[in-house]
N, C-alpha and C positions, 0 to 999 in steps of 0.2 A: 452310522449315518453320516455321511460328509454334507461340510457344507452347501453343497449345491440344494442336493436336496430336502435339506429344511428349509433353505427359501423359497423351494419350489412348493413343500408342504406348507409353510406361513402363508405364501400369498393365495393360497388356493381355499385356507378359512378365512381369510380376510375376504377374498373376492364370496364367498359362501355368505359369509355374514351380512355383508353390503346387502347383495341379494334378498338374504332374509328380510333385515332393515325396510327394503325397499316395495319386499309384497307386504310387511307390514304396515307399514305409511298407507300406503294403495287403498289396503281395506277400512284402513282407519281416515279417511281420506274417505274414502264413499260410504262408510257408514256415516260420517258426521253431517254432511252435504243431504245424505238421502234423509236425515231427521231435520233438515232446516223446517222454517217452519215456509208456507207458501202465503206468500205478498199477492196470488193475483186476486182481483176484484172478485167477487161474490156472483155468482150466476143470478141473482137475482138483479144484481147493479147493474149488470152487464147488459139488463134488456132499457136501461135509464135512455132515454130520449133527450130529455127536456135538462140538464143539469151540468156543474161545474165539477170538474175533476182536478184537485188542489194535488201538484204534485209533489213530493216530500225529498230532496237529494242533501246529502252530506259532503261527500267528497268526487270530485272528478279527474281523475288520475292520468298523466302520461302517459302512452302506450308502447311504456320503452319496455327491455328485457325483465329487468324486473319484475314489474308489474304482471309481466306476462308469467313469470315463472311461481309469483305468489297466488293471480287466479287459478293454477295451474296445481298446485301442490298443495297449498295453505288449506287446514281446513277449519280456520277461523272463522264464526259467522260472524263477524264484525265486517273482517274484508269483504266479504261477499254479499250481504246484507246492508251494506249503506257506502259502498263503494260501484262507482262507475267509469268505466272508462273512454277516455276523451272522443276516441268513435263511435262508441254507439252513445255517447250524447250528442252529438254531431246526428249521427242517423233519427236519434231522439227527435230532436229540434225539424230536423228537417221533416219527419213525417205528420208535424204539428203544420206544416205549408200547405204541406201536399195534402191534407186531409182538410184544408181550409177551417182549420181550428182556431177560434178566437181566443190568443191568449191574452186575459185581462190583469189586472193587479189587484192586490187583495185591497186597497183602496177601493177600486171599483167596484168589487164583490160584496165589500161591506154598503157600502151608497146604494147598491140593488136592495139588498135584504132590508137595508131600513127604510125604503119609500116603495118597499113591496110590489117593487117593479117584479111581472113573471118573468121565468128563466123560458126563453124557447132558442132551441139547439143546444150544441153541445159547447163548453167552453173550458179554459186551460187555465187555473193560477199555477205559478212557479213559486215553491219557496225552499229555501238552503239554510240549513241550520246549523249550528256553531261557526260558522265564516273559515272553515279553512283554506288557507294560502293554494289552494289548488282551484276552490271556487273564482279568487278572484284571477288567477293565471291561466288556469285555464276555460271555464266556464263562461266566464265574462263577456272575452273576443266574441264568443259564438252567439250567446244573447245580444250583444251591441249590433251584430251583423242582422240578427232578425229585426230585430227593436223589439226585441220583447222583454215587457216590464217583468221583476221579480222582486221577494221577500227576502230580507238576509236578515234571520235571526242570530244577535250580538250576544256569546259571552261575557257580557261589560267589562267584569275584572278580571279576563284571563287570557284577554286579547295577548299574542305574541307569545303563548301559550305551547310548549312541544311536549307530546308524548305517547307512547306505543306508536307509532306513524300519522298520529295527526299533529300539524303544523296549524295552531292556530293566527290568522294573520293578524298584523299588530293595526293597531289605531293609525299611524301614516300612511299604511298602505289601504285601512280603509277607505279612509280620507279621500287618498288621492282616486282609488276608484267610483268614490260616489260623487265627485268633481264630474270626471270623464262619463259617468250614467247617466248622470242628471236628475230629470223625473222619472225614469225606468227604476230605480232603487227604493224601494222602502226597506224602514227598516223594524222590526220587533226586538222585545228584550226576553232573552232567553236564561233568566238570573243574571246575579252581579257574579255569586264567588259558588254557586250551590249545585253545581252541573258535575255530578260525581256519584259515586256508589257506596254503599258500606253495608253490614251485616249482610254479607251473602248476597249483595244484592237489592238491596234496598234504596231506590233514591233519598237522601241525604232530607231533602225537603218534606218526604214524605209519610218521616217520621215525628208522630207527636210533639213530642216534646223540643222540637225543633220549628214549632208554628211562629212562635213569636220571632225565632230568628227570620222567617222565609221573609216575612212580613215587612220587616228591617231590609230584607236582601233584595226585594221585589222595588221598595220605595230608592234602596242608593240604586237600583240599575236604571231606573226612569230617571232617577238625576241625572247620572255620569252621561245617559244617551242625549238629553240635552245639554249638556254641556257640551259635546262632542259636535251633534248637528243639528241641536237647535230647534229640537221638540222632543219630547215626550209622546212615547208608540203608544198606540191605540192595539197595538198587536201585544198578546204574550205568547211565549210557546213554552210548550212544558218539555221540560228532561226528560229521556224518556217516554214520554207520549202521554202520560196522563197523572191526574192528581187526587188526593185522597178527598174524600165530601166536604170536608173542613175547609184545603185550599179551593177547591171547585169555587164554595159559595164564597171566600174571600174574592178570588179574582172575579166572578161576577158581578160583585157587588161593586166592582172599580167603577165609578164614574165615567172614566174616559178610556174604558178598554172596552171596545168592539168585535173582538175578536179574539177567541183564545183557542190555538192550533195542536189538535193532538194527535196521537199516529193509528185512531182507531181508523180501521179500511173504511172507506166509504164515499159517496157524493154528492157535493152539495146541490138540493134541491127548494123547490118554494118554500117545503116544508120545515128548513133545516133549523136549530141553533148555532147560530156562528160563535156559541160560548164553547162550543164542542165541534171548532168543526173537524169533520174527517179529512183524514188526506191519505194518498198510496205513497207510500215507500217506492223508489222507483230503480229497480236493481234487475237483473237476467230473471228472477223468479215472475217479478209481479209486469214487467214490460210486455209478453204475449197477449196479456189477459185486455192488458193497456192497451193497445196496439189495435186488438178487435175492440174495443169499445169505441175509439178515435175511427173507425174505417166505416 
């Protein structure tokens, strides 16, 4: 066998392999995607008239190659599941105009609930949670153009914060963004240091023997957020979306917390508790469902 042709043999299992490689990926790639779990509203919600629909975003992404080639491949449901990109939140926003959707701030939503004003029509709270550097570069421009108010739930102590692809933004660049928002920004505390996983899976807070820490973590994130801009939130949002009966009745028993935000589906109606309230995840799965409820 001369040289030639073992290179012609070498590259002809290498190009085989790729190949393989690649229906691999594929299937494994559409089986992962095909198990996501589905964000759209409830057919039952769907027939809701009269209520607010809190909507839930993490990150909003550049629509560069990248991005395009990780919706494309990746079949992380992290990317997919609390990632959006800069156009269809552009299209987002836009069809909140065009469907003449009152978007309010979770100030105002809280001031309805407690003077028992009814809800009639349909209305929109925004909120973003962990502040990644993409909420405030990209996201921001496009809310400032509507004027539409929103929630940025603060990691207190993890501001400026990088890892697996999210880019937490730091303290001066909140800063200077809630200068340029003005009154369109609230802000809630989202823990000081406790926004993290362990055993398999377990939020960090959520585990027992960890209550008295939460307790401590809950109180330094309301300081550090007054220190920073000068109140203390009436808002909590929880890691993860929800909390064990323990912290539930702690954070309701807060005095001055009106509102504690967590990722079960739903919308807020006359009925609702705003210690629980619901909000959608708003990502390619749960946006249809969204879309026909807004129309």
């Amino acid at each position: 066998m001369n040289k030639t042709t073992r290179k012609i043999i070498l590259s002809s299992v290498i190009v085989l392999f790729l190949i393989a490689l690649a229906i691999s990926v594929h299937h494994n790639i559409k089986y992962e995607l095909g198990n996501r779990p589905s964000y759209a509203i409830s057919a039952r919600d769907q027939h809701i008239k009269n209520g607010v629909m809190v909507f839930c975003y993490h990150r909003v992404l550049n629509n560069n190659d990248m991005v395009k080639f990780d919706e494309n491949v990746s079949p992380n449901s992290q990317f997919h599941d609390f990632n959006v990109n800069l156009p269809a939140f552009k299209r987002q926003m836009n069809a909140l105009q065009a469907n003449h959707i009152k978007v309010i701030s979770l100030p105002k939503l809280i001031k309805i609930m407690d003077t028992h004003q009814p809800i009639h029509g349909k209305y929109v709270v925004l909120t973003f949670d962990d502040i990644d550097r993409t909420m405030i570069d990209n996201a921001f421009p496009v809310l400032q153009k509507h004027h539409y108010p929103f929630t940025d739930s603060i990691i207190t102590g993890n501001t400026g914060w990088y890892k697996s692809g999210t880019n937490l933004a730091t303290w001066p660049a909140i800063l200077r963004m809630r200068k340029r928002a003005g009154k369109l920004v609230t802000f809630a505390v989202h823990t000081n240091r406790m926004h993290y996983l362990v055993d398999h899976g377990t939020p960090v807070f959520n585990i027992p023997s960890n209550f008295v820490r939460f307790k401590r973590d809950y109180a330094v994130s309301q300081t550090v957020l007054k220190q920073k801009v000068g109140y203390q939130s009436p808002i909590f949002t929880y890691p993860y979306g929800s909390g064990t009966p323990q912290i539930q009745k702690f954070l309701a028993d807060r005095p001055g917390l009106k509102a504690i935000l967590t990722l079960n589906n739903g919308i807020v109606t006359d009925h609702s508790d705003l210690k629980q309230t619901p909000r959608v995840i708003i990502n390619s799965s749960s946006w249809p469902s969204v879309s026909k409820w807004l129309s």
